[in-house]
C-alpha atoms as one frame of an Amber mdcrd trajectory, in Angstrom:
protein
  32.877-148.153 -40.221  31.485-148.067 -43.629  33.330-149.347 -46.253  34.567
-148.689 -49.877  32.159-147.692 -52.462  33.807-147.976 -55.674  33.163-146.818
 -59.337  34.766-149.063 -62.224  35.199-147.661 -65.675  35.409-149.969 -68.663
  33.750-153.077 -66.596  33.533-154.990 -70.242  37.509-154.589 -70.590  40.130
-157.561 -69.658  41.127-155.762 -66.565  37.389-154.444 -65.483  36.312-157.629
 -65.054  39.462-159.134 -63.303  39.292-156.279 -60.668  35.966-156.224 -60.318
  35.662-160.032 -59.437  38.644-159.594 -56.680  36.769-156.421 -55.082  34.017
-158.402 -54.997  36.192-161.307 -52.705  37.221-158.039 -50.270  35.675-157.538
 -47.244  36.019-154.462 -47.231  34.273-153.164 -50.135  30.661-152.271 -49.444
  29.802-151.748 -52.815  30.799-151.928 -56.591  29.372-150.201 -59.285  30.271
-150.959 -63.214  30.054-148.767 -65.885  30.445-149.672 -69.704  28.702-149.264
 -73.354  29.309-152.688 -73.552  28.702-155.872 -71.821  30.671-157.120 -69.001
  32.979-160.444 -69.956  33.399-162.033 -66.614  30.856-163.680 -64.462  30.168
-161.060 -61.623  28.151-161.481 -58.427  27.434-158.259 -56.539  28.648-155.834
 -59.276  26.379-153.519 -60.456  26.742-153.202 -64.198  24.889-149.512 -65.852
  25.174-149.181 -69.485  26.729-146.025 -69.811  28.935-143.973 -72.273  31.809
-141.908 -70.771  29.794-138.942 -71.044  30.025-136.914 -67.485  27.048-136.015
 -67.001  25.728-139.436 -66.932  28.691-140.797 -64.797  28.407-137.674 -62.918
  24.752-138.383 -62.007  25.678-142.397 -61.051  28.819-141.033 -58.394  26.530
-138.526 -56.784  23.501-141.028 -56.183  25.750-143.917 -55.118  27.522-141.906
 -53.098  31.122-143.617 -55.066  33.905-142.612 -52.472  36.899-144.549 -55.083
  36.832-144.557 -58.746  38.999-147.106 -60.589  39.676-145.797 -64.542  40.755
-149.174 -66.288  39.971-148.406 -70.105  43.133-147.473 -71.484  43.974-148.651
 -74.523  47.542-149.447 -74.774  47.454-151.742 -78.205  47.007-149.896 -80.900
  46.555-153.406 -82.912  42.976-153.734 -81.047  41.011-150.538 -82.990  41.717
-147.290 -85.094  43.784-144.523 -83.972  40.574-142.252 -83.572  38.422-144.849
 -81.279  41.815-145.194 -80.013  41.601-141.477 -78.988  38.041-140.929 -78.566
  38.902-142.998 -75.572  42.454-142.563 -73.967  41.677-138.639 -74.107  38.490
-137.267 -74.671  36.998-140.870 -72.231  39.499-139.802 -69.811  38.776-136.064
 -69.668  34.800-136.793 -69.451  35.838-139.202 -66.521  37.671-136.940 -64.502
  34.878-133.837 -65.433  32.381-136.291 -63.431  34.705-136.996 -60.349  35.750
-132.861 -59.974  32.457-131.680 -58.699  32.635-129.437 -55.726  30.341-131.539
 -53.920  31.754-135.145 -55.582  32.242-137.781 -53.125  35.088-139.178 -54.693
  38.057-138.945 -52.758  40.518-141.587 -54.584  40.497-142.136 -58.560  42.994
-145.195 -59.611  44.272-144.680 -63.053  46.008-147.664 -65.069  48.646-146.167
 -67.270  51.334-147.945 -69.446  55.011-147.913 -69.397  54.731-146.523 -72.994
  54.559-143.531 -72.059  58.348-143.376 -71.712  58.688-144.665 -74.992  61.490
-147.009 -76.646  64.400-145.109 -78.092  68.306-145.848 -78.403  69.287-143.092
 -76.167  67.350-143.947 -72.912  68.382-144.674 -69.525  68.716-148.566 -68.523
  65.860-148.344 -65.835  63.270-145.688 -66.056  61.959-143.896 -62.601  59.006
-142.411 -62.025  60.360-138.623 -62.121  62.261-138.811 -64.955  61.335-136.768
 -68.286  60.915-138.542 -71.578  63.763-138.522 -73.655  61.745-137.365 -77.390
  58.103-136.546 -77.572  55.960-139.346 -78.381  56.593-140.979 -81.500  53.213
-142.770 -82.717  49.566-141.750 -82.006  48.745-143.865 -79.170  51.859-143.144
 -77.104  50.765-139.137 -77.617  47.328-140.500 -76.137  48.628-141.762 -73.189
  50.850-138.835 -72.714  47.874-136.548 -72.641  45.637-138.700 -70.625  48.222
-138.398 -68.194  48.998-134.936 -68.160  44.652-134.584 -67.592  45.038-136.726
 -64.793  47.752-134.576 -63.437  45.834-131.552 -63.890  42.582-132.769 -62.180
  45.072-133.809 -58.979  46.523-130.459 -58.635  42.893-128.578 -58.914  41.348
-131.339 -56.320  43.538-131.619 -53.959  41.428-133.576 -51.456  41.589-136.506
 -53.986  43.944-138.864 -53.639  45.839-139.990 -57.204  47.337-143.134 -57.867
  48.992-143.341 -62.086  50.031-146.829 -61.977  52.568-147.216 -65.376  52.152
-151.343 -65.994  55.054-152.382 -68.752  54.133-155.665 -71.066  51.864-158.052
 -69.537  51.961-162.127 -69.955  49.011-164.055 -68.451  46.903-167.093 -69.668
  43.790-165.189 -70.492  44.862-162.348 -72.216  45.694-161.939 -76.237  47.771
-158.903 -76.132  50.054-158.163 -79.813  53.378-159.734 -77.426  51.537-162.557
 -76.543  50.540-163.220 -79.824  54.247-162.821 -81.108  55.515-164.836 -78.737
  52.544-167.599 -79.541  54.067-168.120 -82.947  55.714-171.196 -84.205  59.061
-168.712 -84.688  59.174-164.941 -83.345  60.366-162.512 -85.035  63.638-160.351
 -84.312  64.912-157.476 -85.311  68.207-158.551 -87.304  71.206-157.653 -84.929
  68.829-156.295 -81.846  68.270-158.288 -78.425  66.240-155.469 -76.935  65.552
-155.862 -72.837  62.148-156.536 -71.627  60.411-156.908 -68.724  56.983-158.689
 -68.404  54.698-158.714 -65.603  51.899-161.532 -64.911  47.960-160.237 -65.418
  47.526-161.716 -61.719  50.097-158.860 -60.928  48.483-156.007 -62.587  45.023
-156.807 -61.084  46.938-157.445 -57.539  48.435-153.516 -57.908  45.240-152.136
 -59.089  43.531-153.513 -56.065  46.206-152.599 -53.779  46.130-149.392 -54.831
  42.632-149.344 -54.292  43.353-150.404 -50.322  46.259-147.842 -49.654  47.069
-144.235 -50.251  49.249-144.283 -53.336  49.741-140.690 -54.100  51.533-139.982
 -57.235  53.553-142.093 -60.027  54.140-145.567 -59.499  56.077-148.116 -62.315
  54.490-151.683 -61.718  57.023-154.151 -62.994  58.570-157.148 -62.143  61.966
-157.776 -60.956  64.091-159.064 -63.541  64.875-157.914 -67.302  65.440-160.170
 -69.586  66.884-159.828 -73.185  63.685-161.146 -75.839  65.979-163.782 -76.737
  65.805-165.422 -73.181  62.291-165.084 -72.836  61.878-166.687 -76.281  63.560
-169.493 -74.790  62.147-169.943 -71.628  58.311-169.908 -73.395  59.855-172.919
 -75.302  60.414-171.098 -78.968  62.588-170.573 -81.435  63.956-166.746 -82.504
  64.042-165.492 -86.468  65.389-162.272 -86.856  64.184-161.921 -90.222  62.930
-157.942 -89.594  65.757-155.900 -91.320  67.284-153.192 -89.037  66.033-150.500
 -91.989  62.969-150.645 -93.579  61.349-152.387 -90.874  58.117-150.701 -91.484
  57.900-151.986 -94.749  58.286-155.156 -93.609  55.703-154.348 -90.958  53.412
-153.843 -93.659  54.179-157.055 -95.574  53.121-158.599 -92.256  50.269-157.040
 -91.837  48.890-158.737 -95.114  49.678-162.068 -93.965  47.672-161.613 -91.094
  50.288-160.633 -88.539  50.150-156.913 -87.506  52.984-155.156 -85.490  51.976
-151.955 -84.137  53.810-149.183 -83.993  55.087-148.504 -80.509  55.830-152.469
 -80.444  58.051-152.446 -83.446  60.301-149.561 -81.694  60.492-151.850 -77.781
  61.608-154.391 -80.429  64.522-152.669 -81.430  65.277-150.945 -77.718  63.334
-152.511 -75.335  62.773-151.149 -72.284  63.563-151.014 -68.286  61.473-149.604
 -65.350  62.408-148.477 -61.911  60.317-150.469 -59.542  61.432-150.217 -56.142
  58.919-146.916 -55.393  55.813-149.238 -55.646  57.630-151.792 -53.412  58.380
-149.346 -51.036  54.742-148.599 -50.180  54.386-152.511 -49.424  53.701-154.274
 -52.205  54.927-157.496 -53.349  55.201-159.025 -57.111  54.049-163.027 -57.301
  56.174-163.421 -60.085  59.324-162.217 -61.550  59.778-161.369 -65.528  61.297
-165.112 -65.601  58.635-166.735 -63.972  56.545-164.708 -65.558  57.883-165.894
 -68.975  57.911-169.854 -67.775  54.467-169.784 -66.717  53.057-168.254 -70.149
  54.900-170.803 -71.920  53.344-173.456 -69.553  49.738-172.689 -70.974  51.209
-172.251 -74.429  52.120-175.892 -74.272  48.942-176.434 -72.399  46.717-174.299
 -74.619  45.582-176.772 -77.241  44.401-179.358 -74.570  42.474-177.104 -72.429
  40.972-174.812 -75.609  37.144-175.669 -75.720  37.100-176.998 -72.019  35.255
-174.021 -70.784  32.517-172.220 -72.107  33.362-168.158 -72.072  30.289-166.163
 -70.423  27.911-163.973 -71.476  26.283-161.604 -69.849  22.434-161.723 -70.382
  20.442-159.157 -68.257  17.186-160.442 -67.615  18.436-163.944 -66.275  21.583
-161.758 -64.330  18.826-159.375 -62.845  16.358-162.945 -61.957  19.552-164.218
 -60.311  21.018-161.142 -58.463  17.256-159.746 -57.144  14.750-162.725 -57.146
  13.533-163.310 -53.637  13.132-167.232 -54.646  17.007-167.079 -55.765  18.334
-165.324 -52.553  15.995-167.813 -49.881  17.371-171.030 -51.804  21.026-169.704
 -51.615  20.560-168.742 -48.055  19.698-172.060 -47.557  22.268-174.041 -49.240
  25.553-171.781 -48.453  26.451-168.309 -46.168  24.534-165.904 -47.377  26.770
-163.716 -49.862  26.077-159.419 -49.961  23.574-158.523 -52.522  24.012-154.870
 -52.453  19.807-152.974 -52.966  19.613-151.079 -55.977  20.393-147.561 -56.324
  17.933-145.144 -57.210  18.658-143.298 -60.244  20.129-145.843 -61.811  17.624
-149.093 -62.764  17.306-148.362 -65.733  20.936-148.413 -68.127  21.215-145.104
 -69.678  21.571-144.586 -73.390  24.642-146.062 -75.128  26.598-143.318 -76.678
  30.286-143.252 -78.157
């Protein structure tokens, strides 16, 4: 039985590279094919990276000749602190739309896409329910630019399901992630000497490990997981717990009005808070997570273990910073390694041989970069 032949989007993001190198370890992925304007961050072994845009007719043209049965759309930008509310845009919306133009051809192959959403699209407001499920309508429309984003990435994701019908849909909704590797604007709050609080707010949170997210994305990848699924620990913990348990101390020096102006006074110190952070700060947030472990799936850590181990590498962050070397990708000596007939006899000889997938025609040569 052949198996999977899967298209990742945004192969130079965090979370391309992460899922990418655990397809790679499963046996029953035939093939992996990576598509980014930039280069990939993680050391990869049989991925196939193209240099691509999100423009469809190029990814169209990659699907069709690699005959991709499972695309994987990982790009979302859910920090607004990481680029400008139009490249913010440019790709939450107009990438997505261009993604799902390539997969809707009547004669695609695709017959899965996996898209990796964020719990901000319910928002943070005062008047919302203690644990958000999956079915339940947003309280107010979205209040900052790149919660309306994600909102109408979504909503063109649930459009494209209802016209192909013989695709199977997964939105996986991830709330605030914690892991070693990753700098997201949370982690960095909670890296400082003293975090921040909202004066006379203790707002709920839930955090799940990166290990997690990358463990759902591939599940979801493995099963049929049609629909809406939250992915979040169990657990919720007021910030003021998890500010203990990483091993700080809590200032809640932000005044309860005003608090953009402070956000701003922040901002020239060197600290930005985006937007939709500053409202989970003052309401936090809860999601419903017993539909994704109802399909089968099972969280390695818990929103307090979660929160122990990040402050674990906090504490062992300054020893280990410098230890390794991060990688980058250069493509001639990646393309010597990955096709050289010299390469492939030595490993042969000196370990199993590994699956070096041929090269597809059509796509050799990396496409122009556009964005």
């Amino acid at each position: 039985m052949p198996g999977k032949r899967i298209l990742i989007t945004g192969l130079s993001t965090y979370w391309g590279g992460r899922l990418a190198q655990a397809l790679e370890r499963n046996p029953s992925v035939e093939a992996i094919i990576g598509v980014d304007s930039d280069d990939p961050t993680r050391e990869l072994e049989r991925t196939e990276f193209v240099r691509v845009s999100t423009q469809h007719t190029l990814i169209r043209r990659i699907v069709k000749a690699t005959e991709i049965d499972t695309v994987v759309d990982s790009r979302l930008v859910v920090d607004s602190a990481v680029t400008s509310p139009r490249l913010a845009h440019e790709n939450n919306v107009i990438g997505t739309l261009n993604i799902l133009a390539a997969c809707s051809n009547p004669d695609s192959p695709v017959r899965k896409l996996v898209f990796k959403s964020s719990a901000h699209y319910y928002g943070s407001g005062r008047d919302d329910p203690a644990f958000w499920t999956e079915d339940m309508r947003r309280t107010h429309e979205p209040r900052t630019p790149l919660k309306r984003d994600i909102v109408e990435a979504e909503a063109a994701v649930a459009d494209f399901g209802e016209k192909n019908p013989q695709v199977t849909v997964s939105v996986l909704r991830f709330c605030n992630v914690l892991g070693p590797d990753i700098m997201t604007s949370h982690a960095r709050l909670l890296s400082l000497p003293v975090v921040p609080m909202i004066l006379g707010f203790d707002p709920r949170y839930q955090f799940i490990h990166a290990d997690d997210v990358v463990s759902a994305l591939e599940f979801a990848v493995d099963h049929e997981l049609p629909g809406i699924y939250n992915a979040a620990p169990d657990g919720v913990l007021a910030l003021s717990e998890v500010i203990d348990l990483i091993g700080k101390r809590p200032l809640p020096l932000l005044p309860p009005w005003g608090t953009g102006l402070t956000r701003s006074a922040l901002k020239r110190i060197g600290f930005g808070i985006p937007p939709e952070m500053l409202l989970q700060l003052r309401y936090g947030r809860g999601l419903d997570n017993r539909k994704l472990k109802a399909t089968g799936f099972k969280f390695r850590y818990s929103t307090r273990e979660t929160a122990t181990k990040f402050g674990e590498h906090l504490r062992l962050r300054s020893v280990l910073r410098g230890v390794k070397e991060p990688y980058r990708h250069e493509k001639e000596v990646e393309d010597f390694l990955r096709w050289s007939p010299s390469v492939r006899e030595r490993s042969m000889q000196e370990r199993p041989p590994r699956y070096f997938p041929p090269a597809p025609a059509g796509v050799s040569e990396p496409a122009p970069e556009r964005r």
